[in-house]
C-alpha positions as CSV (number, residue, x, y, z in Angstrom):
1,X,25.0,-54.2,65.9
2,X,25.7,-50.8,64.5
3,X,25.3,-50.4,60.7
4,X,28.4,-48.1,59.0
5,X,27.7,-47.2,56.0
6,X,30.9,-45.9,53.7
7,X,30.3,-43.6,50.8
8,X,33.5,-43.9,48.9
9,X,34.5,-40.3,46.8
10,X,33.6,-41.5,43.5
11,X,30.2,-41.8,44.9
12,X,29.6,-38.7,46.3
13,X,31.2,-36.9,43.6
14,X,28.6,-39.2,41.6
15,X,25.5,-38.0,44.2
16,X,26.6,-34.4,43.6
17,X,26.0,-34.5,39.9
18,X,22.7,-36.0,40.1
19,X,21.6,-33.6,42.5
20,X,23.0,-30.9,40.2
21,X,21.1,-31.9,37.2
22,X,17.9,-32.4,38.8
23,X,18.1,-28.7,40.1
24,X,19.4,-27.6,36.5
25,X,16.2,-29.8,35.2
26,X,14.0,-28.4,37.7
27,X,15.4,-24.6,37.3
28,X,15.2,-24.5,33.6
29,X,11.6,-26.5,32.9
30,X,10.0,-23.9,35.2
31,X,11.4,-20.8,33.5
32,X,10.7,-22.5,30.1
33,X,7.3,-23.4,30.6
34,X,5.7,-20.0,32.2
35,X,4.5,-17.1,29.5
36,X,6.5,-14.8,29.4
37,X,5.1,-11.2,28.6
38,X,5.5,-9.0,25.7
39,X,8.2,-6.2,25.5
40,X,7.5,-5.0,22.2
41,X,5.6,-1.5,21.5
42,X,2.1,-1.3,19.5
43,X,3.6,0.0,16.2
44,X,1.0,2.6,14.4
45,X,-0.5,1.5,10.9
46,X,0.4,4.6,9.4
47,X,4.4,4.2,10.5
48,X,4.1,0.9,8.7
49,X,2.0,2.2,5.5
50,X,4.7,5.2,4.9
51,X,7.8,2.8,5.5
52,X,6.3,0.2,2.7
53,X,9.2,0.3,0.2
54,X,11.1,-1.2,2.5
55,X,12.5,-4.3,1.2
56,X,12.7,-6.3,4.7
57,X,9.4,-4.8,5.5
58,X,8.0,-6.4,2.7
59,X,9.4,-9.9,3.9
60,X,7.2,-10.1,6.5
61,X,3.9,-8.0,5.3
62,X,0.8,-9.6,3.6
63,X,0.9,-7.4,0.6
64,X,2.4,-8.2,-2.5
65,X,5.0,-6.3,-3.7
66,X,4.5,-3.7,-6.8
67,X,5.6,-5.4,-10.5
68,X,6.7,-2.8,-12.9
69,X,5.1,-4.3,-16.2
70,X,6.5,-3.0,-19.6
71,X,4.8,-4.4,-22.8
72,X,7.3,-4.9,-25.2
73,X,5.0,-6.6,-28.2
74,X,2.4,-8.7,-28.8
75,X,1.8,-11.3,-31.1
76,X,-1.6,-12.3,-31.1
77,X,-4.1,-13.8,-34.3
78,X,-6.6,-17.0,-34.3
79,X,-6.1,-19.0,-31.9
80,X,-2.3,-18.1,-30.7
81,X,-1.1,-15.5,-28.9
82,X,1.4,-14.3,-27.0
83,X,2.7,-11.2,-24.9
84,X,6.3,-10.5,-24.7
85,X,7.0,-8.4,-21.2
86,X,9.6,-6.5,-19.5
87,X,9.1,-6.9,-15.5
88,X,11.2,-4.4,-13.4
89,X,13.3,-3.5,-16.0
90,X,14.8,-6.9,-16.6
91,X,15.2,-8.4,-20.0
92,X,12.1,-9.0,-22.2
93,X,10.4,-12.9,-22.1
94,X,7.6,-14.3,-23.2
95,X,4.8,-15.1,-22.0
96,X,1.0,-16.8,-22.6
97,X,-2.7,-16.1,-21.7
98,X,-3.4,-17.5,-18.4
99,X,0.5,-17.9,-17.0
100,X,1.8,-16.3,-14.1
101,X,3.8,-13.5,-14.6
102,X,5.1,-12.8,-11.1
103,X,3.8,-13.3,-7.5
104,X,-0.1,-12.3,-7.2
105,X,0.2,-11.2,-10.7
106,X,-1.1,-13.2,-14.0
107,X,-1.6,-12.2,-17.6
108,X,-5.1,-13.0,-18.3
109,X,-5.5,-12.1,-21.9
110,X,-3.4,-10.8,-25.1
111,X,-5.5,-8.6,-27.3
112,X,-3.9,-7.0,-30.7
113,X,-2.7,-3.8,-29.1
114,X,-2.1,-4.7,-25.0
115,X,-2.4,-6.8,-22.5
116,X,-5.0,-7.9,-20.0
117,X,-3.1,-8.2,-16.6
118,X,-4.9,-9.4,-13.1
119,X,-3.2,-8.4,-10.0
120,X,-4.7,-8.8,-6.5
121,X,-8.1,-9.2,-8.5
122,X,-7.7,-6.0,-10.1
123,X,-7.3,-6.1,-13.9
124,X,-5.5,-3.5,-15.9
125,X,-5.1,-2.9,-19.6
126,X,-1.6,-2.3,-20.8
127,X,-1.3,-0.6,-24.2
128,X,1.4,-1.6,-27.1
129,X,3.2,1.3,-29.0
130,X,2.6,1.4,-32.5
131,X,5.8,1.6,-34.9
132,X,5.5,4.3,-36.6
133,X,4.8,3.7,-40.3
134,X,8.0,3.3,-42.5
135,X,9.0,4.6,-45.7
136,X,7.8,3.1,-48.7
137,X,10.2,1.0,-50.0
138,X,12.0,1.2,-53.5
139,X,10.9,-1.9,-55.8
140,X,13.3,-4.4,-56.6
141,X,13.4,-5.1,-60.2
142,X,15.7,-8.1,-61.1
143,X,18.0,-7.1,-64.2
């Protein structure tokens, strides 16, 4: 007794694709899983400290980045107080002892003329300008 066996097309074309995928599977999981080595040059730290203003350079870098602080006025007595700031030049707001200011920076104290401000644990004293003293006023005298 002889044994034919009869692979029909749909079969073979069905053979043909598993064998293909099983040599895609195979192909791809070993070129995924091995290291692959490092192209990229050792950049200097000097090239990085002089290119620091760099906005997408400070994306990706630890340090925070600089906050122009303006001190606009202060209203501080007993208990109350608050400092009213201008950061990088935008409008003036408001803001009170112990409250973040911006990233990394906080206002840690309102004093009568400036401003206590901590910033990558380095505190700094901002000053207030003084109005200069008006004229004396005429007195009113109701008729």
């Amino acid at each position: 007794m002889t044994f034919a066996t009869r692979v029909s097309p749909p079969q073979m074309v069905q053979v043909l694709a598993l064998v293909a995928a099983l040599v895609g599977v195979a192909t791809w999981s070993s070129l995924l899983l091995t290291t692959a080595e490092s192209h990229t040059p050792a950049v200097a730290p000097q090239l990085l400290a002089v290119r620091s203003d760099s906005p997408a350079l400070q994306w990706f870098s630890n340090q925070m980045a600089p906050v122009d602080i303006k001190v606009s006025g202060v209203m501080a007595g007993g208990s109350a107080a608050v400092a009213i700031l201008s950061l990088n030049d935008g409008p003036p707001r408001s803001f009170l002892p112990g409250e973040r200011v911006g990233p990394g920076v906080k206002l840690v104290a309102v004093e009568g003329d400036g401003v206590v401000i901590e910033q990558g644990g380095e505190r700094v004293r901002l000053g207030v300008e003084r109005l200069a003293e008006g004229g004396v006023l005429p007195r009113l005298v109701r008729q």
